[in-house]
mmCIF file of the N, C-alpha and C atoms, coordinates in Angstrom:
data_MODEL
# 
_entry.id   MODEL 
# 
loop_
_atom_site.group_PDB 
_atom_site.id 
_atom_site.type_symbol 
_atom_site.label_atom_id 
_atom_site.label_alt_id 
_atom_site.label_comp_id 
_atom_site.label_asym_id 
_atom_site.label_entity_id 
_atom_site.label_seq_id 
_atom_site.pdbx_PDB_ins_code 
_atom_site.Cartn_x 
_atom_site.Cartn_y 
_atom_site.Cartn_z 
_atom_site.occupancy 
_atom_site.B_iso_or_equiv 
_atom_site.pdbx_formal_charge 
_atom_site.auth_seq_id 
_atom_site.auth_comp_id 
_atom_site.auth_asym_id 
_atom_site.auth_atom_id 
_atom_site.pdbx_PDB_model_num 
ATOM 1   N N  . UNK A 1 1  ? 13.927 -26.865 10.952  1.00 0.00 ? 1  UNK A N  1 
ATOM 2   C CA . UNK A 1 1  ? 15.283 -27.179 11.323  1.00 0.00 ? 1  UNK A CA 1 
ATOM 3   C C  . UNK A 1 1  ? 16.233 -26.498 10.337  1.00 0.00 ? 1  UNK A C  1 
ATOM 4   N N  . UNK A 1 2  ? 17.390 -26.198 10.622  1.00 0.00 ? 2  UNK A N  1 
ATOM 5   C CA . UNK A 1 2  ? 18.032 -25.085 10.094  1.00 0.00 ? 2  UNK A CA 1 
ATOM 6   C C  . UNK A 1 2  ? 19.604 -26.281 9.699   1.00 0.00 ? 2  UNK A C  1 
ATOM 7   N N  . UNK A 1 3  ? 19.645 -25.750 8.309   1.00 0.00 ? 3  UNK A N  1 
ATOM 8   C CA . UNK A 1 3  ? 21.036 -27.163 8.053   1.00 0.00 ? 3  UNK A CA 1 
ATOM 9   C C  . UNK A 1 3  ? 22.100 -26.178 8.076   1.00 0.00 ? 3  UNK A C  1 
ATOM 10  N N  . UNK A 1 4  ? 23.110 -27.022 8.882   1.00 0.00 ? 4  UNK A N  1 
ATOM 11  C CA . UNK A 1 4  ? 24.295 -26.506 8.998   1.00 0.00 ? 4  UNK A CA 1 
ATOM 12  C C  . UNK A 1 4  ? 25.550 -26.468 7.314   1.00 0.00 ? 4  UNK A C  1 
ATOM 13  N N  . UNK A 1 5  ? 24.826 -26.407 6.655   1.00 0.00 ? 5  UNK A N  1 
ATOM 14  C CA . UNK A 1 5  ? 25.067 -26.498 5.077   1.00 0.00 ? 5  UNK A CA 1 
ATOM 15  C C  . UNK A 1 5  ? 25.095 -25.237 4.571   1.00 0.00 ? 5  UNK A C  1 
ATOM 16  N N  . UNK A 1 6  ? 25.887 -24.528 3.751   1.00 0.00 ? 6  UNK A N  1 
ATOM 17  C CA . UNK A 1 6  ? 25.817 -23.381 3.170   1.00 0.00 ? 6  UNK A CA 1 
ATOM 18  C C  . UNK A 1 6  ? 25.162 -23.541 1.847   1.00 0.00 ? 6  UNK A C  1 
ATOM 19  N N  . UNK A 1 7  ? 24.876 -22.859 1.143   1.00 0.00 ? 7  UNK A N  1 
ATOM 20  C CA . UNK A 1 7  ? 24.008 -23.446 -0.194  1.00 0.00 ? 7  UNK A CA 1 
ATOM 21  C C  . UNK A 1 7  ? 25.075 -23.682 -1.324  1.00 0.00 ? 7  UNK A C  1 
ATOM 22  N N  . UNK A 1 8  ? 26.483 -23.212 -0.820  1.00 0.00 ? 8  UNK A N  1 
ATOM 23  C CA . UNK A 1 8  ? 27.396 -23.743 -1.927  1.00 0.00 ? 8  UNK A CA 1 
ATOM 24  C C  . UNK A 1 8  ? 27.477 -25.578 -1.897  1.00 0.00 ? 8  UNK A C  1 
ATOM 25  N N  . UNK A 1 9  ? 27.656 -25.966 -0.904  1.00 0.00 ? 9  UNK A N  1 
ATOM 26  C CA . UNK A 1 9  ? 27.478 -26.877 -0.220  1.00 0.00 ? 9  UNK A CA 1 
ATOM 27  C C  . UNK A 1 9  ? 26.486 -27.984 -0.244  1.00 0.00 ? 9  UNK A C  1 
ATOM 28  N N  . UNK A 1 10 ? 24.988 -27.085 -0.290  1.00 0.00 ? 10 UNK A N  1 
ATOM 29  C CA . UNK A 1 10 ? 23.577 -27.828 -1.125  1.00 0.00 ? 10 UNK A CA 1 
ATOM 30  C C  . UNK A 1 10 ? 23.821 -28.352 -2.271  1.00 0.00 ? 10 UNK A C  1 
ATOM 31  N N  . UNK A 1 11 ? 24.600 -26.947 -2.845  1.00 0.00 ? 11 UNK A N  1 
ATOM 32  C CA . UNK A 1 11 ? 24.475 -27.247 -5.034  1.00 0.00 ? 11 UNK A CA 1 
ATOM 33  C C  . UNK A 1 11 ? 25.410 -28.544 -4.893  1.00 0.00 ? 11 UNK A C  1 
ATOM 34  N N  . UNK A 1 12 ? 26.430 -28.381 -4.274  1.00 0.00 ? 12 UNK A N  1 
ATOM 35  C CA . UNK A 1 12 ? 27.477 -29.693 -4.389  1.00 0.00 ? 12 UNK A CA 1 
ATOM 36  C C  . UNK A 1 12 ? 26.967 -31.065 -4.073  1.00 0.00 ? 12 UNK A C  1 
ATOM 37  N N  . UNK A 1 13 ? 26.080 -30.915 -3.479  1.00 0.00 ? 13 UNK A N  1 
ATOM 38  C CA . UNK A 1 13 ? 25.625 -32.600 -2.866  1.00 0.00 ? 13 UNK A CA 1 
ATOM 39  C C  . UNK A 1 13 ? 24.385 -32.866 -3.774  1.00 0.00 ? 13 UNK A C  1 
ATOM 40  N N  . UNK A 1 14 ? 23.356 -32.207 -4.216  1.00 0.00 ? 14 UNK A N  1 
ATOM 41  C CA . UNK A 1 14 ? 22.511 -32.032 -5.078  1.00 0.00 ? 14 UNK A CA 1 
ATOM 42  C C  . UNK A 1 14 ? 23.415 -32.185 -6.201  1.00 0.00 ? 14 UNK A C  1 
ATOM 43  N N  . UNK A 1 15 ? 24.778 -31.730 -6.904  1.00 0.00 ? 15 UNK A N  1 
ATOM 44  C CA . UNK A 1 15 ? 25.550 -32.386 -7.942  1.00 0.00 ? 15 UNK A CA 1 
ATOM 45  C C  . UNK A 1 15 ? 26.144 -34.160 -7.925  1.00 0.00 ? 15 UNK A C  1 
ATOM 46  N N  . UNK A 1 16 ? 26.573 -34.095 -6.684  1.00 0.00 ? 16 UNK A N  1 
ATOM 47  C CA . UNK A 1 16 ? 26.839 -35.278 -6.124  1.00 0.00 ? 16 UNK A CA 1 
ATOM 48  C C  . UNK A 1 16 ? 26.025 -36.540 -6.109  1.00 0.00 ? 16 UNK A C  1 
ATOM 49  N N  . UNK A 1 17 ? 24.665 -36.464 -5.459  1.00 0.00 ? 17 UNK A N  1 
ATOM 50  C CA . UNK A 1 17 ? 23.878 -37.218 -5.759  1.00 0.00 ? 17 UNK A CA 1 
ATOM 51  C C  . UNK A 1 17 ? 23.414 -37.686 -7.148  1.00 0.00 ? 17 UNK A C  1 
ATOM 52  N N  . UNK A 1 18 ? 23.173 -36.545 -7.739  1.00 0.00 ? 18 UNK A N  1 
ATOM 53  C CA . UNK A 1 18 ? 22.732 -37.383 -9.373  1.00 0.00 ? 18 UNK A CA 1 
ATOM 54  C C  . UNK A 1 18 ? 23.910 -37.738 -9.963  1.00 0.00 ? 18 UNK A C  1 
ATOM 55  N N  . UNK A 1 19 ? 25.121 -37.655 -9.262  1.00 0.00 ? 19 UNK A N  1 
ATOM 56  C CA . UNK A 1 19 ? 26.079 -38.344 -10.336 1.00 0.00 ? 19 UNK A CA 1 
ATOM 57  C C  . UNK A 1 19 ? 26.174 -40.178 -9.558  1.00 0.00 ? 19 UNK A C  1 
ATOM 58  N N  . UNK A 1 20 ? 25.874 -40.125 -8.498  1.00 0.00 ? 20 UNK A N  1 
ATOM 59  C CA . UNK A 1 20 ? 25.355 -40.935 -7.852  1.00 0.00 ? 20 UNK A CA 1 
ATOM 60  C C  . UNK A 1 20 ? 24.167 -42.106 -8.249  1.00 0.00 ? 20 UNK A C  1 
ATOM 61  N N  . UNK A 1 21 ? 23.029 -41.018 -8.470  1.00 0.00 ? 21 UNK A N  1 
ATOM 62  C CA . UNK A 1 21 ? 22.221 -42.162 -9.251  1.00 0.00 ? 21 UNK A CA 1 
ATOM 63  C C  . UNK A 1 21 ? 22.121 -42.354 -10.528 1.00 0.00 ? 21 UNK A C  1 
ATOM 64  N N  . UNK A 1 22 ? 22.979 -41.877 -11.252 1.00 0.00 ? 22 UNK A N  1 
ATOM 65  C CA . UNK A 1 22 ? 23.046 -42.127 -12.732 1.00 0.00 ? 22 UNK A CA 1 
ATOM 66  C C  . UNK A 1 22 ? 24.232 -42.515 -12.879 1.00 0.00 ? 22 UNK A C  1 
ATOM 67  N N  . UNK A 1 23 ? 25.240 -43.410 -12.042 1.00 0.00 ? 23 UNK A N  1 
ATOM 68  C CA . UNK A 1 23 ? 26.283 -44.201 -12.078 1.00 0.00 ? 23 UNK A CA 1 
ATOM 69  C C  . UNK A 1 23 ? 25.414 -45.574 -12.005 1.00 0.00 ? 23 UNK A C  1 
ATOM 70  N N  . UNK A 1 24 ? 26.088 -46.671 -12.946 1.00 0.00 ? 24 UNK A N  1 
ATOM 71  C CA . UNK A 1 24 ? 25.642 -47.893 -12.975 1.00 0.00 ? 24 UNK A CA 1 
ATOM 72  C C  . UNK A 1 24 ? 25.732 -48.372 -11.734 1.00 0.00 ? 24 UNK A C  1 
ATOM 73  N N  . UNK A 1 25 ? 26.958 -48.489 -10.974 1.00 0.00 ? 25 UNK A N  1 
ATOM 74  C CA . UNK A 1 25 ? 26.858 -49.104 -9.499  1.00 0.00 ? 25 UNK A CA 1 
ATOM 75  C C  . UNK A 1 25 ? 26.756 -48.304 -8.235  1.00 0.00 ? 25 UNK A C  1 
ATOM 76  N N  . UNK A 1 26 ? 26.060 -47.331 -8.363  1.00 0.00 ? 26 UNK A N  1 
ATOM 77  C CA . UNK A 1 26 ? 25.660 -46.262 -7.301  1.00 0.00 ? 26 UNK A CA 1 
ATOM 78  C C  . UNK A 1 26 ? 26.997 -45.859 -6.525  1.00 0.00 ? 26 UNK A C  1 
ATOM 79  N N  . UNK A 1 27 ? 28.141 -45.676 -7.718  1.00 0.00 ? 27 UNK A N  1 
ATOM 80  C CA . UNK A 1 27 ? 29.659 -44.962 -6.768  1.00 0.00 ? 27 UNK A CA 1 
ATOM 81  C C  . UNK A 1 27 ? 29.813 -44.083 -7.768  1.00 0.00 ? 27 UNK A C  1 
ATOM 82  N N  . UNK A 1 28 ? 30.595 -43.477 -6.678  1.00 0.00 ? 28 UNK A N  1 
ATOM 83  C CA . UNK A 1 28 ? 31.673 -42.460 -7.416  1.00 0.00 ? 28 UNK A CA 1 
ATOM 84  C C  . UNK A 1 28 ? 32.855 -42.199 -6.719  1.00 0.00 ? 28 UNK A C  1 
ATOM 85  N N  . UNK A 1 29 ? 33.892 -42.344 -7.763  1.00 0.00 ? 29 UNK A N  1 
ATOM 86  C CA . UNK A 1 29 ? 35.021 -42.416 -7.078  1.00 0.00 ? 29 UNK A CA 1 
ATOM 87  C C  . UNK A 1 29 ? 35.643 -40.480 -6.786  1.00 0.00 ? 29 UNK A C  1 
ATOM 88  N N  . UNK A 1 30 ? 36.190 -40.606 -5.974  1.00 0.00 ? 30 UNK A N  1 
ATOM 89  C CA . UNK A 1 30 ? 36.707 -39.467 -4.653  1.00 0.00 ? 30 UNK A CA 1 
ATOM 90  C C  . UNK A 1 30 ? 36.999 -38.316 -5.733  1.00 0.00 ? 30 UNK A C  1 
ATOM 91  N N  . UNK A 1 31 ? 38.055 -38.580 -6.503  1.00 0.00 ? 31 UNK A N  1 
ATOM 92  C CA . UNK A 1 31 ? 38.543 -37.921 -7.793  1.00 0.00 ? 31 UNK A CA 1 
ATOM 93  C C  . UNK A 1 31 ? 37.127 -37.374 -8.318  1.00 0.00 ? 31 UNK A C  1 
ATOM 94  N N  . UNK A 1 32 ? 36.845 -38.079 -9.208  1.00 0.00 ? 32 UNK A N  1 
ATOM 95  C CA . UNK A 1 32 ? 35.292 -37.673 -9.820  1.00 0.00 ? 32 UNK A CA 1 
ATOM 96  C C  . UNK A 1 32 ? 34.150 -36.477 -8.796  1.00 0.00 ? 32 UNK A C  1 
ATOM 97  N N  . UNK A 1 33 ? 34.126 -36.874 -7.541  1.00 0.00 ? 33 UNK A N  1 
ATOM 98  C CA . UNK A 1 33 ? 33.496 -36.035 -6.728  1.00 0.00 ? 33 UNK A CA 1 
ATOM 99  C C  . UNK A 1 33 ? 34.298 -34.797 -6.646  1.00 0.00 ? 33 UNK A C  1 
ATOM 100 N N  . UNK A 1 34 ? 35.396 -34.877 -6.554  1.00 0.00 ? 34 UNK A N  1 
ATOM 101 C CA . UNK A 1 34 ? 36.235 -33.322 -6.423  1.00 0.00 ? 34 UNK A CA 1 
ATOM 102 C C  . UNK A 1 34 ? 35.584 -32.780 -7.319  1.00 0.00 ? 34 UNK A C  1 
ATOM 103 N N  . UNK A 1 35 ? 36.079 -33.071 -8.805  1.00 0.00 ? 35 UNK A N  1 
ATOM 104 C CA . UNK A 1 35 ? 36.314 -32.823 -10.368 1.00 0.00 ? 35 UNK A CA 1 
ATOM 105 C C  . UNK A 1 35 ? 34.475 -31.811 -10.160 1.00 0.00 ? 35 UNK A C  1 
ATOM 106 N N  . UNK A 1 36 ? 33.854 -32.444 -9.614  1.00 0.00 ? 36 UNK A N  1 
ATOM 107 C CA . UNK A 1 36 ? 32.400 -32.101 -9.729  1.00 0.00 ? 36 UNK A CA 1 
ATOM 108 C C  . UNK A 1 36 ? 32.091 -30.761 -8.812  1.00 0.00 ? 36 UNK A C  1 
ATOM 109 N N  . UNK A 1 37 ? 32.908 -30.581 -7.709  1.00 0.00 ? 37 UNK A N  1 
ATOM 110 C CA . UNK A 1 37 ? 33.016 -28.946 -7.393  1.00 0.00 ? 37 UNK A CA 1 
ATOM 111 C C  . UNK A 1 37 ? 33.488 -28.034 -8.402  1.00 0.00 ? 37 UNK A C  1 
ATOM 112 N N  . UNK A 1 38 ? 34.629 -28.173 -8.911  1.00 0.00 ? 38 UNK A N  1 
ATOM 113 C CA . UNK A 1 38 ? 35.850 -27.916 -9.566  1.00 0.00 ? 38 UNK A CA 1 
ATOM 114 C C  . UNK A 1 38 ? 34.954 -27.180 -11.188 1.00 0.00 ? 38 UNK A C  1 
ATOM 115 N N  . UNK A 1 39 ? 33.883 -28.291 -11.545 1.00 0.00 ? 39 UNK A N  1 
ATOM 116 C CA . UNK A 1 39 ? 32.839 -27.649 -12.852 1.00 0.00 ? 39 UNK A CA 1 
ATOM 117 C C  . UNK A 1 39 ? 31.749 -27.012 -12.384 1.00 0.00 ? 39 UNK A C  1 
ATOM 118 N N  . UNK A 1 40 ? 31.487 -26.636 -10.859 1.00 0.00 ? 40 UNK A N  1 
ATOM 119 C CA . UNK A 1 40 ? 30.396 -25.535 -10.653 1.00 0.00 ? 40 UNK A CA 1 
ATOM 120 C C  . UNK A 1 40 ? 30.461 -24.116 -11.523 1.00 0.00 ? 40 UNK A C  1 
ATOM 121 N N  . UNK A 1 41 ? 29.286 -23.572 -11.380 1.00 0.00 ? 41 UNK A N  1 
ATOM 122 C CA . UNK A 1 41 ? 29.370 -22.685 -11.640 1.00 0.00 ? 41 UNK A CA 1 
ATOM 123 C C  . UNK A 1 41 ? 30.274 -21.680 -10.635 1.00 0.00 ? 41 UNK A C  1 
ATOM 124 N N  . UNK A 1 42 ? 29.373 -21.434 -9.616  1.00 0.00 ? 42 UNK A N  1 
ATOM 125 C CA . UNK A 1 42 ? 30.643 -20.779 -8.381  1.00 0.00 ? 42 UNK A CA 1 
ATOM 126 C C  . UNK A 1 42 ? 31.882 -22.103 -7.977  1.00 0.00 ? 42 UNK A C  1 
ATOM 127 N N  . UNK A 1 43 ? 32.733 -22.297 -8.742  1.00 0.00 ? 43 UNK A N  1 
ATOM 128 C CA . UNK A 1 43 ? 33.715 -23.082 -8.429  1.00 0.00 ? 43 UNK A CA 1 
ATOM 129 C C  . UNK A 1 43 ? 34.043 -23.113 -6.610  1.00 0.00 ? 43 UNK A C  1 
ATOM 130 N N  . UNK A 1 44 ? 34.013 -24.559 -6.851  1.00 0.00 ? 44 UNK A N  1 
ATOM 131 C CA . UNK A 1 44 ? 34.647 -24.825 -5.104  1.00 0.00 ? 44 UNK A CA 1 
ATOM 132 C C  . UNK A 1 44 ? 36.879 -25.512 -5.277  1.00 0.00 ? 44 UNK A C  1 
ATOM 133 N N  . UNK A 1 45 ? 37.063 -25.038 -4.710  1.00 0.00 ? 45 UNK A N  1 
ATOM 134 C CA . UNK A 1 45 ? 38.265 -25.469 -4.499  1.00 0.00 ? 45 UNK A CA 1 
ATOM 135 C C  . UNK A 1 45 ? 38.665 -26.630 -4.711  1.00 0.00 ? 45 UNK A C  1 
ATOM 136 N N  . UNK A 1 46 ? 39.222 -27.510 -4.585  1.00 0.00 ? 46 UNK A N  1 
ATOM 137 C CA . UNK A 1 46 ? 39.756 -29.317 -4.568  1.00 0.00 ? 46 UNK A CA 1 
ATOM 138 C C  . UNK A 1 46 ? 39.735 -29.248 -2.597  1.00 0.00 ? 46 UNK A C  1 
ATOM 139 N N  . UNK A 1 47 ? 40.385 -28.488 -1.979  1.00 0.00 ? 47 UNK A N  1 
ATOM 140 C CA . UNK A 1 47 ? 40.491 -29.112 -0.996  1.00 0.00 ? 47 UNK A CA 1 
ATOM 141 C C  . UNK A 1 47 ? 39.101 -28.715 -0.311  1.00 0.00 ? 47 UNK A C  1 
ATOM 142 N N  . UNK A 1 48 ? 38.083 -27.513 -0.295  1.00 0.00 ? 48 UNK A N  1 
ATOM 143 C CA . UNK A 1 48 ? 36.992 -27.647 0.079   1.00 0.00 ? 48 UNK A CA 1 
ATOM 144 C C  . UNK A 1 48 ? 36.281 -28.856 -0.117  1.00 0.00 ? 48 UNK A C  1 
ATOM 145 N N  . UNK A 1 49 ? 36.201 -29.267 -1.511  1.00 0.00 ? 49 UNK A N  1 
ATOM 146 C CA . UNK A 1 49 ? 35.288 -30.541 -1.968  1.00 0.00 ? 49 UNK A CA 1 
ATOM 147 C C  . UNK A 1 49 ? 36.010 -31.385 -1.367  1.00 0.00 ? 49 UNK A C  1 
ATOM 148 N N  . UNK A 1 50 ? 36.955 -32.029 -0.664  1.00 0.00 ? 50 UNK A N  1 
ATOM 149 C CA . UNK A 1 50 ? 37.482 -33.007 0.126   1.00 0.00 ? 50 UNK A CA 1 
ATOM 150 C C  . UNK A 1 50 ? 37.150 -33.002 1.394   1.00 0.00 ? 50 UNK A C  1 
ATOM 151 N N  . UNK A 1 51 ? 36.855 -31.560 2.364   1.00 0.00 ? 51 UNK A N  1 
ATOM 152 C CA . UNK A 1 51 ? 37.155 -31.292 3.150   1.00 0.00 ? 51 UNK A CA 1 
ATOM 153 C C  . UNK A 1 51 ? 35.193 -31.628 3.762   1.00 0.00 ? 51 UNK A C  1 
ATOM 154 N N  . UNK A 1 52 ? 34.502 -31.312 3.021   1.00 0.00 ? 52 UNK A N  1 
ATOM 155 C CA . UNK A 1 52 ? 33.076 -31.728 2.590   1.00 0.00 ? 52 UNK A CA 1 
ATOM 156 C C  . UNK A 1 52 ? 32.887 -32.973 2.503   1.00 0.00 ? 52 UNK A C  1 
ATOM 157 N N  . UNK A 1 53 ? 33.016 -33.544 1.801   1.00 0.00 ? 53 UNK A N  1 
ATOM 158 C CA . UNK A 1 53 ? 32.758 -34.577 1.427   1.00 0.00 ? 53 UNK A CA 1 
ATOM 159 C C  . UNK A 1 53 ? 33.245 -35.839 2.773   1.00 0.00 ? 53 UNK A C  1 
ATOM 160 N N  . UNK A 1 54 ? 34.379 -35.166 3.233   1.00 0.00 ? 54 UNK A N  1 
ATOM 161 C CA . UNK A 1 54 ? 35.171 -35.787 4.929   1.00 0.00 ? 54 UNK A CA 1 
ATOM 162 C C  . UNK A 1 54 ? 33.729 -35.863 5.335   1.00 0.00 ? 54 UNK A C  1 
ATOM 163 N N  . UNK A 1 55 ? 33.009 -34.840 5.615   1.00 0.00 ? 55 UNK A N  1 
ATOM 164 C CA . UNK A 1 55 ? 32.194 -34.121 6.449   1.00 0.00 ? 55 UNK A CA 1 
ATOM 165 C C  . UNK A 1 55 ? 30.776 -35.218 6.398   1.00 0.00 ? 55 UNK A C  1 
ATOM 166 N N  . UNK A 1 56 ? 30.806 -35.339 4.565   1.00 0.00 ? 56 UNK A N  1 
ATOM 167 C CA . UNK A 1 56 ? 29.541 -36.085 4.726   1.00 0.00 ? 56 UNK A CA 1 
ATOM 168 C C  . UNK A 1 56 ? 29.116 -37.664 5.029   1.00 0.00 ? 56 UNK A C  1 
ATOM 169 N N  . UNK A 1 57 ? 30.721 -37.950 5.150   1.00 0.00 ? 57 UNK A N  1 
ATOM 170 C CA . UNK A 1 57 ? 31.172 -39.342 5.062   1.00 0.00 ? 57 UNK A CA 1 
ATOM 171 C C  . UNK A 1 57 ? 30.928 -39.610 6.778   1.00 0.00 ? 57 UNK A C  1 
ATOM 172 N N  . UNK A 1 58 ? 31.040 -38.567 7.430   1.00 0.00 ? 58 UNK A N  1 
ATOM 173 C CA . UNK A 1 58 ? 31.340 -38.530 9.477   1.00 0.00 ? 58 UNK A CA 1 
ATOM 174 C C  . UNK A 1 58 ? 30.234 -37.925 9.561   1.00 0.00 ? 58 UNK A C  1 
ATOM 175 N N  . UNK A 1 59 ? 29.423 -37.625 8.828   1.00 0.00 ? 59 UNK A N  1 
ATOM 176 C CA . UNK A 1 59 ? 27.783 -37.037 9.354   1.00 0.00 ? 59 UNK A CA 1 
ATOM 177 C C  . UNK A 1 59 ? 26.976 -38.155 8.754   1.00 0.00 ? 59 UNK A C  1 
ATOM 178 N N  . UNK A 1 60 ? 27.443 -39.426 7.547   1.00 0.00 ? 60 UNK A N  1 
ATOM 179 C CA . UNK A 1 60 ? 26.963 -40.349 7.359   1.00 0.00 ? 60 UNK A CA 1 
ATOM 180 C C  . UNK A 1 60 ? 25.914 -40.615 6.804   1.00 0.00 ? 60 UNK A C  1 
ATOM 181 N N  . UNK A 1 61 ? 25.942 -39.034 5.573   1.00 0.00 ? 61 UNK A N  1 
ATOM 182 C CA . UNK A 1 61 ? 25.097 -39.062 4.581   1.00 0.00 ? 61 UNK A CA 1 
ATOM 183 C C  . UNK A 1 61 ? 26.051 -39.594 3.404   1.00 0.00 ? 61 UNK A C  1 
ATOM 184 N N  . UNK A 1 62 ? 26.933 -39.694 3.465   1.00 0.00 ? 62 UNK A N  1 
ATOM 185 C CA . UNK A 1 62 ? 27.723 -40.875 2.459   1.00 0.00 ? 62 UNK A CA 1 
ATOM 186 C C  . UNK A 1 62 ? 28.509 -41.715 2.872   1.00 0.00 ? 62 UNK A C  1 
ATOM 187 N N  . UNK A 1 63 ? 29.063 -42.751 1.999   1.00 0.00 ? 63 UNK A N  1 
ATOM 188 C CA . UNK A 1 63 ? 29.753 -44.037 2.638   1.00 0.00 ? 63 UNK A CA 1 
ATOM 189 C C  . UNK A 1 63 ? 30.298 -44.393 1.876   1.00 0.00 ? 63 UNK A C  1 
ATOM 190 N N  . UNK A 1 64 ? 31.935 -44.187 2.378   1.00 0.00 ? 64 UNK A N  1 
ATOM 191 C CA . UNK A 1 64 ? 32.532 -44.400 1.399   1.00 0.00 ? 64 UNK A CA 1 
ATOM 192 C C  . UNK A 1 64 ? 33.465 -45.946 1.470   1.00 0.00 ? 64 UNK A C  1 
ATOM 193 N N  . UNK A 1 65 ? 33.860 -46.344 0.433   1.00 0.00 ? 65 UNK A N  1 
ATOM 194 C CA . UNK A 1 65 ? 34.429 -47.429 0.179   1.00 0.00 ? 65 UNK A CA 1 
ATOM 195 C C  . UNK A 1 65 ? 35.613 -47.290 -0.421  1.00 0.00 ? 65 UNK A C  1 
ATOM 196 N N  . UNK A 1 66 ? 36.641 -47.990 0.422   1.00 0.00 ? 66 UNK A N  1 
ATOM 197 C CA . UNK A 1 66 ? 37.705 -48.086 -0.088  1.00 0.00 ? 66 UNK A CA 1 
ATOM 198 C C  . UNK A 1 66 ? 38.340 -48.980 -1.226  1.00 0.00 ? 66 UNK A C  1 
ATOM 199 N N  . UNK A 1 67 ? 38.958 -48.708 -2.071  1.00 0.00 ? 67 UNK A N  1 
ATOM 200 C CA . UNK A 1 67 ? 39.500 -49.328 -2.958  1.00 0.00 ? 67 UNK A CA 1 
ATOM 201 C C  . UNK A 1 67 ? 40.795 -51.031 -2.400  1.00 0.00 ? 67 UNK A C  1 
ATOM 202 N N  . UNK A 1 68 ? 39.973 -51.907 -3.570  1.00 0.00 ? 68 UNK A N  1 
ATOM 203 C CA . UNK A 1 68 ? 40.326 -53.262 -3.112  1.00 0.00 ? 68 UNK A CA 1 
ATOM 204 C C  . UNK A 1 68 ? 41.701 -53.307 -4.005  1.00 0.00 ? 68 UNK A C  1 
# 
């Protein structure tokens, strides 16, 4: 099966995730996930990493929670 993912895209969620499981309460807030394109090596934009992250939230490999 062929992922509709570019590999800039891989490195970002593969960054994403371990900041994920090496957060005490398995979050990360929206900010922090940008910030984490933003220190790639091939830098991603702010609004790509938003625009992604939309993506993974409506493809429902993440879940996000809104602030109380």
């Amino acid at each position: 099966m062929l992922s509709t993912f570019c590999e800039q895209d891989l490195s970002f969620v593969q960054i994403l995730v371990g900041e994920l499981v090496s957060s005490s309460d398995g979050e990360v807030r929206i900010s922090t996930a940008i910030n984490l394109g933003l220190s790639m090596k091939q830098k991603m934009k702010a609004s790509v990493c938003e625009k992604l992250i939309e993506r993974l939230v409506e493809e429902k490999w993440l879940l996000q929670v809104l602030a109380e």
